[in-house]
ZALUMDREN-929917 format. One record per residue: x, y, z of N, C-alpha, C, O in turn; residue in three letters. Coordinates in steps of 0.05 Angstrom, whole numbers, plus 5000, padded with zeros to 4 digits. Example, Ala and Ser with C-alpha at 12.3 -4.5 7.8 and 13.67 -1.06 7.14 Angstrom:
! ZALUMDREN-929917
526448865156524649105156526449345156528549345169Ala
525749555142527349795143525850015157526850235161Ser
***
This chain:
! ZALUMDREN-929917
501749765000500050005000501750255000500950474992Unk
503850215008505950525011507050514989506650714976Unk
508850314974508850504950506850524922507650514899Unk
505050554927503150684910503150954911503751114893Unk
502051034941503051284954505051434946504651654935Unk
507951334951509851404948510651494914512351674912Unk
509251334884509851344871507851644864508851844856Unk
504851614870503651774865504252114873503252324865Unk
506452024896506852364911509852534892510352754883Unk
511452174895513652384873512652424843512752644831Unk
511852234833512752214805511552464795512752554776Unk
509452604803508952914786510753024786511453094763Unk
512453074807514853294816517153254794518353444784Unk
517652994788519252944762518953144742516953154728Unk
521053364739520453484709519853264683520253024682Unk
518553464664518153224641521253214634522553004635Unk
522453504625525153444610527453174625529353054615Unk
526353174653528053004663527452744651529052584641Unk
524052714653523552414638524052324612524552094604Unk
524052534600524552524572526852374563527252184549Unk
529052594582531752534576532552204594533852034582Unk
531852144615532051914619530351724598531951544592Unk
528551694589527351454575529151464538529051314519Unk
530351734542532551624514534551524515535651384498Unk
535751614550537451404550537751134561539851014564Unk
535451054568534050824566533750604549534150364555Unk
532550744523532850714493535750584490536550344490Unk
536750764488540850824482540950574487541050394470Unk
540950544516542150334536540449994517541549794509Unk
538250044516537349784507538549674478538949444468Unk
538849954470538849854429542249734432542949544419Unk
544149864448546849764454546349524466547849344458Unk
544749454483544949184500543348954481544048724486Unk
541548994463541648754436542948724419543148514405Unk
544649014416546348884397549648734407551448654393Unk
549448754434551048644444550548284460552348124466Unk
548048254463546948004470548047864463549447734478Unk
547947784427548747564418551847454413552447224407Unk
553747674416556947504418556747574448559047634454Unk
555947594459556047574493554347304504554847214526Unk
552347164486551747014496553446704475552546484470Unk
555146784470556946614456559046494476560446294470Unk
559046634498561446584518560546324534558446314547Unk
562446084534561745904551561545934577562746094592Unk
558745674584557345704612556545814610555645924590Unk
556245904644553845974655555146344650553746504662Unk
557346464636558346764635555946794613554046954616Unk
556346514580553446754563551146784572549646924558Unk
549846644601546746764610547246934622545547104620Unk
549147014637548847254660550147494653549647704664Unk
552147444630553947674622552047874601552348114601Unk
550447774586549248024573547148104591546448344589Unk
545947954608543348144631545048414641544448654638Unk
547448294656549448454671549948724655549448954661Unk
551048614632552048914615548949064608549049294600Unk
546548934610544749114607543949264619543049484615Unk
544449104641543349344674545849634679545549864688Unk
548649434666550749714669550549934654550850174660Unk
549949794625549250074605546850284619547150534619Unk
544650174630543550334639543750444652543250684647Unk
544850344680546150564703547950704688548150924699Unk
549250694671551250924660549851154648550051374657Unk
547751104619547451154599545651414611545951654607Unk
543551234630541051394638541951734654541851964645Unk
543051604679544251894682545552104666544952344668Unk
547651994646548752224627547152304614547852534608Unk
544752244603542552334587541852524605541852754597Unk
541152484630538952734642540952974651540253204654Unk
543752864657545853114669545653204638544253404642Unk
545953204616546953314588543753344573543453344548Unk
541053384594538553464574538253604559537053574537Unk
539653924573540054144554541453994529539953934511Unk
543353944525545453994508544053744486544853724463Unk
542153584497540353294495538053434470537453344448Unk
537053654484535153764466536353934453535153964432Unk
538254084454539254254432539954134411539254224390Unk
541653894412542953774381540153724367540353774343Unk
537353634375534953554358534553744350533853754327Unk
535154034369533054324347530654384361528854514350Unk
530554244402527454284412529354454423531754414428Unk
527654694428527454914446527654774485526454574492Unk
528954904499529454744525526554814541526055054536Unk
525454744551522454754568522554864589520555004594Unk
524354864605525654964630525755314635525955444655Unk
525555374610526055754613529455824607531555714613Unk
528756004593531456194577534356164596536656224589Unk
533256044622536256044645535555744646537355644632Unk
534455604651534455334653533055314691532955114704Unk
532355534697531455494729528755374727527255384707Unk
528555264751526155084770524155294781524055404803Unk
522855304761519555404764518155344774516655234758Unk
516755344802514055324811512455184803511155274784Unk
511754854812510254774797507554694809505554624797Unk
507954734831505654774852503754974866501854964882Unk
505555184850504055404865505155554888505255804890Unk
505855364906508055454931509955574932511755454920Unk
510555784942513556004945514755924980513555955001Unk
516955844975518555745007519656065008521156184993Unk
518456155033520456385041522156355065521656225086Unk
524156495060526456455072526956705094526056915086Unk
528456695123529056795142529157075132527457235140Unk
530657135119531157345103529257575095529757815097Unk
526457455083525057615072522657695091521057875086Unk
522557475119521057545135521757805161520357935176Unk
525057795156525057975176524958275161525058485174Unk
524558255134525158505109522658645119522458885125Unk
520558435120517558475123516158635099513858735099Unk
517358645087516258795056514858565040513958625018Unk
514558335049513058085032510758075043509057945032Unk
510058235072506958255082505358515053503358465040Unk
507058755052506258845033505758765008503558774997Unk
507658684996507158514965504558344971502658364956Unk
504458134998502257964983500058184984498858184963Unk
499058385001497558495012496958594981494558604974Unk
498558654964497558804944497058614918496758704895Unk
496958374923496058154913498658014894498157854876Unk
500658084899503258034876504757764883506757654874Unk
502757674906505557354915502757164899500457184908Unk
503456994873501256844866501856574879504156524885Unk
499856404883499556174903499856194939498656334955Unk
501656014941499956024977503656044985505355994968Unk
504056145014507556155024507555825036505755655038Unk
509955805041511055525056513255665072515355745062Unk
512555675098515155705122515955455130514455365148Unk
517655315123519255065134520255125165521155325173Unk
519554835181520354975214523155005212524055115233Unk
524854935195527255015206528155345205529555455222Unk
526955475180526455705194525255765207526355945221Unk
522655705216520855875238523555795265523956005278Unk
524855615272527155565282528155725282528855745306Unk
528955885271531456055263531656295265533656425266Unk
528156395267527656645277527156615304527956825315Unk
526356455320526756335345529456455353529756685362Unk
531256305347534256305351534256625360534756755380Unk
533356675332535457095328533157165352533757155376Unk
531457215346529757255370530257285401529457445418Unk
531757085402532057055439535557075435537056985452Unk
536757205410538957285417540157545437538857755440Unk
542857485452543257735474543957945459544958135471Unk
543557965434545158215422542558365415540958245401Unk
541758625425538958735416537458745398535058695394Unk
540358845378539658845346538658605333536658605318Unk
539958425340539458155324536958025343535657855331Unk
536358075368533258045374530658155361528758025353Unk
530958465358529558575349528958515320526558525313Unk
531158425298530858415279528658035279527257955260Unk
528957945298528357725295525157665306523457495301Unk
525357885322522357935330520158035305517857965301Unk
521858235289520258315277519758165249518258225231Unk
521957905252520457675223518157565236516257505222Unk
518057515270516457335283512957425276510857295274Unk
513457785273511457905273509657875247507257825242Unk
512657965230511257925209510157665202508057645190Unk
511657465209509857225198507157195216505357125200Unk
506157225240503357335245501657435234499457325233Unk
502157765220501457905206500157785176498057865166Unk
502257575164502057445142499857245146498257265128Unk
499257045165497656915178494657035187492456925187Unk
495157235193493057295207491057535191488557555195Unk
493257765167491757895163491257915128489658045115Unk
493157755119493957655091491557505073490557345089Unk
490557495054489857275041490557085024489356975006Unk
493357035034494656895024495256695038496756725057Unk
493856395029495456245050498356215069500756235062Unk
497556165087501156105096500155755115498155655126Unk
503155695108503055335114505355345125507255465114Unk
505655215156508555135160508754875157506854715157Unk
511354815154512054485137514154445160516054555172Unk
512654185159515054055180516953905161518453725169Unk
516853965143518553715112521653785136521753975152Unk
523553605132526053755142528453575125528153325122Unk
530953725113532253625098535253525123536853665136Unk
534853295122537353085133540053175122540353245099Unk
542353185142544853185138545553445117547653465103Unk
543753595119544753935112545054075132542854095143Unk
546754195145548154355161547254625163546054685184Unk
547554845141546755075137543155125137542654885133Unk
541255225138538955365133539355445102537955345085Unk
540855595096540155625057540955375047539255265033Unk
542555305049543054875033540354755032539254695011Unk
538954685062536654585061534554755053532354645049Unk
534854995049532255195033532655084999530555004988Unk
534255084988535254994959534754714960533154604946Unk
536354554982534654304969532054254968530954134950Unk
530854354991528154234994526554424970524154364966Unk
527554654954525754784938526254574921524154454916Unk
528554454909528454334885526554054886525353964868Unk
526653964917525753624914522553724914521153544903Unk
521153934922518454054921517754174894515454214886Unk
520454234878519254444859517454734860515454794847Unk
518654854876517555094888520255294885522555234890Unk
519155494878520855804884520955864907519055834923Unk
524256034916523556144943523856434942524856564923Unk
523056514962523256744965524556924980523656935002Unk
527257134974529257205003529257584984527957704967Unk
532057645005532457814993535457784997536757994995Unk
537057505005539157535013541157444984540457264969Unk
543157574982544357574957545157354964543657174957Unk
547857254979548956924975545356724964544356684942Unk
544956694983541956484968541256544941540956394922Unk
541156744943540556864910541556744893540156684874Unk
544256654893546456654883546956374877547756324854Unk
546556134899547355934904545255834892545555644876Unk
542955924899539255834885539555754860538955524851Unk
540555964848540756044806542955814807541855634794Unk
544755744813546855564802545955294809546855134794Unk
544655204825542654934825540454964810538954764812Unk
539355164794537055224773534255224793532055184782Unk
534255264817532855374835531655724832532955914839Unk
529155724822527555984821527956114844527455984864Unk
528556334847528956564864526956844855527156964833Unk
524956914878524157164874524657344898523357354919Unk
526957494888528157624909527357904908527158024887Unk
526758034934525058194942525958514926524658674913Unk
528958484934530858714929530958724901531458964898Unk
530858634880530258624855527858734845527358914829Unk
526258564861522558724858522958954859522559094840Unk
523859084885523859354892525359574872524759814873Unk
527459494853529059614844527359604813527759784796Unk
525359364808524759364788521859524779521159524755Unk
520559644800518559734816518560024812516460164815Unk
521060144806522460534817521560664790522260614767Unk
520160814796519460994775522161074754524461124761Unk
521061064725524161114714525061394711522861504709Unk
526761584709527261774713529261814685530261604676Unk
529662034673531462034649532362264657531562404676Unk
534862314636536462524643534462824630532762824612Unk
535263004643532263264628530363294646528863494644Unk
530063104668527763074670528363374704530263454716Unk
525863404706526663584744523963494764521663424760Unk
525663534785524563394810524463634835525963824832Unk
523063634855524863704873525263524899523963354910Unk
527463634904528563444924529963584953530363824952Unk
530463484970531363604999534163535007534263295011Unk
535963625009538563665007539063545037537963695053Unk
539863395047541163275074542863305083543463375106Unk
543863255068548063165081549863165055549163075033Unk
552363285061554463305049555363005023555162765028Unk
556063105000556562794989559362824987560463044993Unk
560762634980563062474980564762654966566962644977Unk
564662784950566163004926565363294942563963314962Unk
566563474928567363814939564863894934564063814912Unk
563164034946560464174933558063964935555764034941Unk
558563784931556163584931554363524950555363444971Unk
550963524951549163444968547763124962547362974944Unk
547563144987545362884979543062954981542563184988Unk
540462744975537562744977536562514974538362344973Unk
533862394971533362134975530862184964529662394966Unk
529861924947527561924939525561824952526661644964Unk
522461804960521061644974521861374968521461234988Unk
522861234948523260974949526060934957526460694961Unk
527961074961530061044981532661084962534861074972Unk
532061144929533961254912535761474919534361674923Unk
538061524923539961704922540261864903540561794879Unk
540262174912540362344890543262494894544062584916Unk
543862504886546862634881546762944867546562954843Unk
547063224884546663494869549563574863551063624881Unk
550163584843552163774852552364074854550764214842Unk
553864164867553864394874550864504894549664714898Unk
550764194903548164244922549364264957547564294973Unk
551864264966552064284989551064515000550464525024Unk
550864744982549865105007546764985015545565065035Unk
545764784996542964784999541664605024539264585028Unk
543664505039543464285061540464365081540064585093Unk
539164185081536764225101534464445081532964595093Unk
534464455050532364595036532164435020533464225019Unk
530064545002528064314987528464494957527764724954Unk
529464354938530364584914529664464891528764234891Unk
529864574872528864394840530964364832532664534836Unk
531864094813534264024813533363884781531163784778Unk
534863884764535263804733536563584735538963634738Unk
535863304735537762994725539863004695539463064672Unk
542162914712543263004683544862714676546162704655Unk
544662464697545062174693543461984712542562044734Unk
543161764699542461614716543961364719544561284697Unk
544861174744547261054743545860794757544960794780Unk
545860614742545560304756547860174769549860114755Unk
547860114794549659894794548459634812546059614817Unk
550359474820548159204832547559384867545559294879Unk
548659544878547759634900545159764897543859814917Unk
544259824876541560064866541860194845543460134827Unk
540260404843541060684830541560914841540760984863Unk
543061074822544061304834542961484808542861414784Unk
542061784825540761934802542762224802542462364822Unk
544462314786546262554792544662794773543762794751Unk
544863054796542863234782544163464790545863474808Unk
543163684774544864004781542164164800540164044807Unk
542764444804540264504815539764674793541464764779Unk
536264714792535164834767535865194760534665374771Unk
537665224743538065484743535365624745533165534739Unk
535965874757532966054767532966194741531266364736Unk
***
């Protein structure tokens, strides 16, 4: 009775490209093992009954895996397009987003779902709800506080969200770290996770693990601004070069004036005259608007 169960719970989770590419080299493995049968079963005794079963079962254990590690490269020589997506990452196939320690203490994922943008239901695995525990009842304030306030937010998400939330007791054996077992267990579920922490980010994409990371959203989210364009803005604090002010946009963009330091603590109209991407954000550099 269990493995029926058992066959029925994995075998969806199987990508097709994976099945695909295993049942060709399947194929492979068989069309080599008949044509190898018959001077193999030429060998005296009891070596020609057992020696071509043997080499059949080996071609397969060989054949089958290199087919599914080399699928891409499997479907490219035919001319099929790869199914997987333009990066080859592990897409959501359930609906479920695993979020990670990270994005609950951000608490900006209570807003996203609130505004309806997280599609399907969250999955908190206890080893994080663990983990905010941990930071939580740590002696260092900072790292309490920060840990309190994932605790909150995941309440918040629970309680005032319409978005499901599920904690999973699934727990991945003999992984050490919290992001290792966030990556495996997305891949063996087929689910995206969700952080805003760059290593995961990072480590996710290179196991072909979907990542929707928060800090990306947000950056991808910012009103666009062109050079020409005028604003006004409030002068703060001194910038890094001779003459230079800073300012800040409501979404937390850095404005760069130059020749905006006399203007410190006023609110002035200012002309964009670049706009500068880098992986920390953007940066917007502007003059102030001649009168």
């Amino acid at each position: 009775m269990r493995s029926p169960y058992l066959w029925s719970r994995w075998l969806p989770q199987i990508p097709s490209v994976v099945f695909l590419a295993a049942l060709v080299g399947l194929v492979i493995a068989l069309f080599i093992s008949v044509l190898l049968t018959f001077p193999l079963s030429m060998l005296p005794g009891l070596w020609g009954q057992i020696t071509p079963i043997a080499v059949s079962l080996f071609l397969c254990l060989v054949i089958i895996p290199i087919m599914v590690a080399q699928r891409r490269e499997l479907f490219r020589m035919f001319g099929i397009p790869f199914p997987e997506g333009a990066r080859g990452r592990l897409v959501s196939r359930n609906g479920k987003l695993i979020v990670d320690t990270s994005a609950l203490i951000d608490g900006r994922i209570a807003d996203i779902g609130q505004a309806g943008f997280i599609p399907g239901s969250l999955t908190i695995p206890r080893f994080v709800l663990d983990e905010l525990h941990h930071i939580a009842d740590s002696y260092d304030s900072m790292r309490r506080n920060r840990g309190r306030r994932g605790l909150e937010i995941l309440t918040k998400l629970q309680q005032e969200s319409n978005i499901p939330v599920e904690i999973s007791e699934i727990d991945v054996k003999d992984v050490p770290d919290v992001d290792s077992k966030l990556v495996k267990l997305a891949k063996t579920l087929g689910c995206a996770i969700i952080t805003n922490d760059f290593n995961l980010n990072q480590v996710a994409k290179i196991q072909g693990v979907q990542v929707l990371n928060v800090n990306e959203l947000a950056n991808a989210v910012r009103p666009v601004v062109l050079p020409g364009e005028e604003m006004e803005v409030r002068i703060i604090q001194e910038g890094k070069e001779f003459g230079q002010g800073l300012g800040f946009l409501d979404d937390g963009t850095m404005i760069v004036v130059e020749e905006g330091r006399r203007y410190i603590n006023s609110s002035i109209e200012v002309v964009v005259t670049r706009v500068l991407q880098t992986a920390a954000g953007r940066m917007i550099f502007a003059h102030p608007k001649a009168e």
